[in-house]
C-alpha positions as a LaTeX table, in Angstrom:
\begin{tabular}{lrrr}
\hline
Residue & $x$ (\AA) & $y$ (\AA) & $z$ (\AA) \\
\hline
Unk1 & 326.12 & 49.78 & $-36.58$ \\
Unk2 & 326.07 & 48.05 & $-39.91$ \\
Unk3 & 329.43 & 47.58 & $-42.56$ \\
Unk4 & 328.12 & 50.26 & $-44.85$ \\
Unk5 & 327.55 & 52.96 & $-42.22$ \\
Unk6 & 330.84 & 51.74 & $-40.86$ \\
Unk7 & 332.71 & 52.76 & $-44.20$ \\
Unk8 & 330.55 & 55.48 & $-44.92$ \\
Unk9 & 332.37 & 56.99 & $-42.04$ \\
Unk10 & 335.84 & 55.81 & $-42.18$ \\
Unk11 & 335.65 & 57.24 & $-46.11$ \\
Unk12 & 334.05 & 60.28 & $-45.08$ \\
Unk13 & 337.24 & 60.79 & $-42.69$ \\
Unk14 & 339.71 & 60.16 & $-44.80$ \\
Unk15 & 338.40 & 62.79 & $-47.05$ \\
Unk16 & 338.41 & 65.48 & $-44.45$ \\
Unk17 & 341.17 & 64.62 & $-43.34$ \\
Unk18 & 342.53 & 65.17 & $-47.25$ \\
Unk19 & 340.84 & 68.22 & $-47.49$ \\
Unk20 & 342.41 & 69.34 & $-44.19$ \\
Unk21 & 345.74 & 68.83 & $-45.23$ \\
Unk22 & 345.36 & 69.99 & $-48.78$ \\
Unk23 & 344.30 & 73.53 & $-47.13$ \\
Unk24 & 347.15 & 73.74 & $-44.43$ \\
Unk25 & 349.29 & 73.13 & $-47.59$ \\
Unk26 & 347.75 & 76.44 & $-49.51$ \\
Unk27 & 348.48 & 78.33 & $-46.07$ \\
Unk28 & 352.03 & 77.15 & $-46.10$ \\
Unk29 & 352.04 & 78.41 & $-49.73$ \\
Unk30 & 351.14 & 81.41 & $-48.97$ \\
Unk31 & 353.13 & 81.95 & $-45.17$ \\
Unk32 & 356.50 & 80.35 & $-45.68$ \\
Unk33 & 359.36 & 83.12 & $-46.55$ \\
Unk34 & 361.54 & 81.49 & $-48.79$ \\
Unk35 & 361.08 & 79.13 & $-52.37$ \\
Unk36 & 362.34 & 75.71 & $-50.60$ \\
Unk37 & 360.08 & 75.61 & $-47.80$ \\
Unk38 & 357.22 & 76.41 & $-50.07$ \\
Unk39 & 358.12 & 74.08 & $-52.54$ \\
Unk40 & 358.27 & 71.54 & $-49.53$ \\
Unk41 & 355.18 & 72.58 & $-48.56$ \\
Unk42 & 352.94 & 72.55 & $-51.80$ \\
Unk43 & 354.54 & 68.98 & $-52.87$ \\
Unk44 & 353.89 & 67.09 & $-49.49$ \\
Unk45 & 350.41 & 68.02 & $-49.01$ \\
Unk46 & 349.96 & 67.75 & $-52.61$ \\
Unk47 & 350.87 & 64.04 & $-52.36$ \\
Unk48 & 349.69 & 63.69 & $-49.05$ \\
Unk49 & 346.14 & 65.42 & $-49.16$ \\
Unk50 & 345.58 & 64.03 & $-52.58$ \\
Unk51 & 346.11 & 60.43 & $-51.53$ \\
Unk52 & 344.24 & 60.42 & $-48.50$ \\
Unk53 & 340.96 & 61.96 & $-50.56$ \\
Unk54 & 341.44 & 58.95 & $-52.98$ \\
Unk55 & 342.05 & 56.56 & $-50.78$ \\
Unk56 & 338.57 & 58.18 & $-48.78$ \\
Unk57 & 336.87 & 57.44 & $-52.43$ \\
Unk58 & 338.11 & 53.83 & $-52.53$ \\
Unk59 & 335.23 & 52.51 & $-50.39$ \\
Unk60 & 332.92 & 54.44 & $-51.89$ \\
Unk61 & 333.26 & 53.16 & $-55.82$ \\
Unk62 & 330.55 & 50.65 & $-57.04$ \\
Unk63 & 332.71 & 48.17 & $-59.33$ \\
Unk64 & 336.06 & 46.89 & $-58.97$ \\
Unk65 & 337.75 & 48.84 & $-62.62$ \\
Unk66 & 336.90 & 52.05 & $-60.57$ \\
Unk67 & 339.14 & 50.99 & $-57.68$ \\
Unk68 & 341.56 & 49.99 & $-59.87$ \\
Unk69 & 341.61 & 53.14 & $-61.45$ \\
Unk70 & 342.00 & 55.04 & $-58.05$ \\
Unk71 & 344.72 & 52.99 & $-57.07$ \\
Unk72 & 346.93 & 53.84 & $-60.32$ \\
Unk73 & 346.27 & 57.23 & $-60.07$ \\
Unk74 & 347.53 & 57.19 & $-56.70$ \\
Unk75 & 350.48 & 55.09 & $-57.57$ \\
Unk76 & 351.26 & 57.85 & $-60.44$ \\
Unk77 & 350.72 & 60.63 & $-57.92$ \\
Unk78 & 353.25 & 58.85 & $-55.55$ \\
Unk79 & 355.52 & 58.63 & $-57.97$ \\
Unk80 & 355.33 & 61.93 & $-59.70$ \\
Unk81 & 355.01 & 64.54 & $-57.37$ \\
Unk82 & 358.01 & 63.55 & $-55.05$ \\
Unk83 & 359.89 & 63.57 & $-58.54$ \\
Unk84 & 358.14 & 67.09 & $-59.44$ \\
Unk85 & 359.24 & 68.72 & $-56.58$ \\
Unk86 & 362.61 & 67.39 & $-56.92$ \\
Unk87 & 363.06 & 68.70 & $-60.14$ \\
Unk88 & 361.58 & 72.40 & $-59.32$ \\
Unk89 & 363.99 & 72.33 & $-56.51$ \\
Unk90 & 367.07 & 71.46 & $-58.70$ \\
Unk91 & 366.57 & 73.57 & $-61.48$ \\
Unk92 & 365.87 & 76.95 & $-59.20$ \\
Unk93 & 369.26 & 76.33 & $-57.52$ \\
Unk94 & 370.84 & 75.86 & $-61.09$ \\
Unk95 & 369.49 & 79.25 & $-61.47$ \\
Unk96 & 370.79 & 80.57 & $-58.41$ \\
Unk97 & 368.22 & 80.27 & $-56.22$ \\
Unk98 & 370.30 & 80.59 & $-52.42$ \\
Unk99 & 369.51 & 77.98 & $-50.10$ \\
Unk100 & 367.93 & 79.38 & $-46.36$ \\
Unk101 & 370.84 & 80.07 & $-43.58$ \\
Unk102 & 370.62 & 78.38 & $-40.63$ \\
Unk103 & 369.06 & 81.21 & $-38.58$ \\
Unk104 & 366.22 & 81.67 & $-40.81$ \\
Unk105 & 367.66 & 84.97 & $-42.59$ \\
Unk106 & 368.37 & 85.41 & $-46.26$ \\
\hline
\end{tabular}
């Protein structure tokens, strides 16, 4: 097994395994009852499934400004959608958005 089939792979993984969580993060869109845990939802496997598919395209890129180009905008998406999220979350319980109760009923 050569170095190029050998990264072919690895990047290939870490793609899927992007994509994977990037579509169990739609389904928690779509199956969680209440705006917090969706919001939780949508911004960690935003982050998450976003970064692992560019960090699957960082072997893959022929010159060196293309890498460094995938590694800012994965430092910006690091940075922003944490900060994103945080925000939504603030401003809907400004609004008066209630928090979940402990047993899971509104």
């Amino acid at each position: 097994m050569n170095a190029s089939l050998l990264i072919d792979i690895v990047g290939g993984a870490l793609v899927l395994a992007g994509c994977v969580l990037v579509v169990s993060g739609g389904a928690g869109l779509l199956r969680f009852q209440d705006f917090y845990t969706r919001t939780h939802a949508g911004s960690l496997t935003d982050a998450g499934g976003a970064g692992l598919l560019l960090l699957g395209l960082l072997p893959q890129v022929e010159s060196w400004e293309s890498a460094v180009r995938l590694v800012l905008i994965l430092l910006f998406l690091m940075l922003t959608s944490p900060t994103a999220a945080h925000a939504l979350a603030q401003a809907a319980r400004r609004d008066g958005e209630r928090l979940p109760s402990a047993d899971g009923d509104r």
